[in-house]
N, C-alpha and C positions, 0 to 999 in steps of 0.2 A: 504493500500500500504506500502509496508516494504521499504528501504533506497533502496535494490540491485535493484529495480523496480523504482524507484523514478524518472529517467527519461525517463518513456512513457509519451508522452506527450498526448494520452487520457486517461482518467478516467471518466470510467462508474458510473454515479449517482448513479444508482441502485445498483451497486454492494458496493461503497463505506457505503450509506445507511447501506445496509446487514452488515458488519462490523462491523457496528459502529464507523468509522474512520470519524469526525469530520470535520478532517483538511483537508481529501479527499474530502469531501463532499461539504464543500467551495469551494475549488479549480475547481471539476467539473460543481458548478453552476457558475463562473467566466468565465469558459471555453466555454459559450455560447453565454456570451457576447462581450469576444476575443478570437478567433479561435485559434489565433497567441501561446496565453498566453502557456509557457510550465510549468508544475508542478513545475519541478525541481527550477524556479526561485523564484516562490512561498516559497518553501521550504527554501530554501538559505537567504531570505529577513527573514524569521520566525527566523535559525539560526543564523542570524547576530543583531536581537534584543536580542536575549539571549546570547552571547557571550558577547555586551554590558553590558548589567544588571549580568553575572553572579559575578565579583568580590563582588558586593555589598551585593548579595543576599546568598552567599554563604559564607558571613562571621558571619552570623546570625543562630540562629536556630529555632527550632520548628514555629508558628504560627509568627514567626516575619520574616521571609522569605520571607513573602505573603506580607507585611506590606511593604518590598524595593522592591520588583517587582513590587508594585501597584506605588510605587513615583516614581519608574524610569520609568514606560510605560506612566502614564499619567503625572507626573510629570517634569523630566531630557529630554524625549523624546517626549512632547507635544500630545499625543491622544489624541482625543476630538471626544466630540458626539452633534453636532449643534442642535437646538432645530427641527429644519424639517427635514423631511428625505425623500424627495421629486426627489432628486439626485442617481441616478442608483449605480453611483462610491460607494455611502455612505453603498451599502449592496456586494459588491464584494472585496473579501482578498486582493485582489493583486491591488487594487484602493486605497484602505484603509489603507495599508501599505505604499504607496505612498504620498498618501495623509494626512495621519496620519490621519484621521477624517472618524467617521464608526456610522451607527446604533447600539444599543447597542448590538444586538444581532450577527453584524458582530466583534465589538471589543472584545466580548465574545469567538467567535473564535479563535480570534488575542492570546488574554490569553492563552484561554485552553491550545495553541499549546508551547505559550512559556514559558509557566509555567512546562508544559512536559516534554521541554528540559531542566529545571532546579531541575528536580525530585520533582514537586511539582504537586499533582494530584489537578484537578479540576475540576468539574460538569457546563454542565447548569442548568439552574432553567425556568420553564417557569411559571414564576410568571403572576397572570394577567394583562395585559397591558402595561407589562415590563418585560423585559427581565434580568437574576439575573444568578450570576454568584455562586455554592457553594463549601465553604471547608471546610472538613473533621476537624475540631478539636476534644478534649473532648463534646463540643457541637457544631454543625456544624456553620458555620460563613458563613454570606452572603453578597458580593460585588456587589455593583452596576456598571455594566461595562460600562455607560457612561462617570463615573465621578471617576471612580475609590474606592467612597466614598463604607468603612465600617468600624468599625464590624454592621453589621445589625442583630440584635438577631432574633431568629428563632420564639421567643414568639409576636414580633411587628410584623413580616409580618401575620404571620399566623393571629393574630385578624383584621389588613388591610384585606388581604383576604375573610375574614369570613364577615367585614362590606359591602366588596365591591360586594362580590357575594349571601350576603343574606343569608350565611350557614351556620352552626355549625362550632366553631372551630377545633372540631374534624374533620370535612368534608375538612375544608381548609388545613389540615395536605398535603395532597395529591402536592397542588402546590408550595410545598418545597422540592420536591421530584429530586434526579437527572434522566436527561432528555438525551435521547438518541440520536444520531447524526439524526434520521426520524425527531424530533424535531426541531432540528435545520432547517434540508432542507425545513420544512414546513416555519419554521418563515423567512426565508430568502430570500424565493421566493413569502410568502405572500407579504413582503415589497416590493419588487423589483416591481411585480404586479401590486400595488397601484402608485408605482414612473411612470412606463412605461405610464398605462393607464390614468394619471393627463399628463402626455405629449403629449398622443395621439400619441403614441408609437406601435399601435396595433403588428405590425412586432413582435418585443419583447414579447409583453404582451404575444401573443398566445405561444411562446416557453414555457416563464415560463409557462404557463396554460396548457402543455404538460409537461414540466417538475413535477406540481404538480400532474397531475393526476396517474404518472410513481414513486412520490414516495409513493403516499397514497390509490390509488386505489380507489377514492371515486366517488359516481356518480356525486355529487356535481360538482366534479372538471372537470369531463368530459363532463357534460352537458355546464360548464364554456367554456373549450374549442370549444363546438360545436357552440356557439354563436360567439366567434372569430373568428374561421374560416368562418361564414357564415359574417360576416361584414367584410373579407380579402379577399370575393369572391371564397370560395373556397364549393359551395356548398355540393358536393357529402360527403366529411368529415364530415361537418358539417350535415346533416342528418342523417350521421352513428351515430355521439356520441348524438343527441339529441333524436334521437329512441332507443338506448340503455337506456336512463335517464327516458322515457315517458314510457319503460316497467316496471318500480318497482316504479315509481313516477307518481302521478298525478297533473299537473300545466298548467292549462289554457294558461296561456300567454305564456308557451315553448312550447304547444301543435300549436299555431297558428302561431309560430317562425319555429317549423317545415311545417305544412302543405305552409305557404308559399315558402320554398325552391322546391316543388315536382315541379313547374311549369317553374322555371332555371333550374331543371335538365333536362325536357323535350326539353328547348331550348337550352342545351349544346349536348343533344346526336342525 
């Protein structure tokens, strides 16, 4: 979404996705959780953190830039990433701007976009188990965006990696890699996912579990859905996406998840 467009107040995931546009891509998954929410305000709260931090940040140069934007977001303006992320607010922009307080992968966001406005590029990282924020030096530098804390050398993740998933360092090169806004939309709605459904949220859960399926196309994520809907009462959906899933998947236990919906369909028609 370019500025001249910047107050529609929807934005299509999918197409945001396709872009690659990060800071749309947040904003469209916030947008499900309030209807209300217009982009343009979103945007405004982003510019007005970077207007803030710009005297400071721009009295510096090269790699020491990153160095006062990281003390004035998590620093002068208090972000923080709580140890649980069990709270819906903690993975939506415009909660977390509010709130100052974000899962790492949403305060990741929060960066990318205000480091943008300060002409400072900046990647995600979909490190394992954590979420990493990177930047481009003579060798690339990595932030951790709960805590603000770096330089994190690219030599120490990379061997964490390689112990944590049992693979060659050279294999772990891969999860250092910058990561595209489909990344993002996945880790953001993964979280939000897990907060909804420890609440017993189903309402929720199922969006997001339509939201995932709509940016990754997976069966996984539709058979996911099709279980939601059949526990939200909505059976006829719920056998669509569960017999899509049971033609290129074979799984006992969704096989008899389906075959018990045929017998509510028969008492609804």
């Amino acid at each position: 979404m370019t500025r001249s467009d910047a107050n529609d107040h929807e934005i299509c995931l999918r197409d945001a996705v396709e872009r690659d546009d990060v800071e749309s891509t947040a904003i469209a998954i916030a947008m499900d959780h309030d209807p209300a929410l217009h982009a343009e305000h979103v945007r405004l709260e982003l510019d007005a953190v970077a207007r803030m931090l710009a005297p400071r940040v721009n009295e510096a140069s090269g790699h020491a830039r990153l160095g006062r934007l990281l003390r004035g977001i998590y620093g002068e303006l208090g972000f923080t990433s709580p140890a649980a992320y069990d709270d819906p607010r903690l993975h939506h922009i415009h909660t977390v701007l509010e709130r100052r307080a974000g899962s790492p992968v949403a305060l990741a966001v929060v960066i990318v976009a205000v480091a943008r406005r300060l002409g400072i590029t900046l990647s995600g990282v979909a490190f394992p188990g954590h979420f990493m924020v990177r930047y481009e030096a003579t060798a690339p530098v990595f932030v951790d965006p709960s805590n603000g804390a770096f330089p994190f050398p690219a030599e120490c993740l990379r061997k964490l990696a390689a112990e944590e998933l049992r693979v060659d360092e050279r294999d772990a090169e891969r999860f250092l890699l910058p990561v595209r806004a489909r990344t993002f939309a996945v880790r953001l709605l993964q979280n939000l996912q897990r907060s909804y459904e420890d609440r017993g949220d189903l309402g929720h859960a199922l969006v997001v579990a339509d939201r995932l399926y709509e940016v990754t196309g997976s069966a996984s994520a539709r058979c996911d859905r099709g279980l939601k809907a059949a526990l939200l009462g909505a059976p006829h959906a719920a056998l669509e996406d569960l017999s899509a899933y049971l033609e290129s998947h074979r799984d006992d236990e969704i096989e008899r998840a389906a075959a018990h919906l045929h017998p509510t369909m028969i008492d609804l028609n």
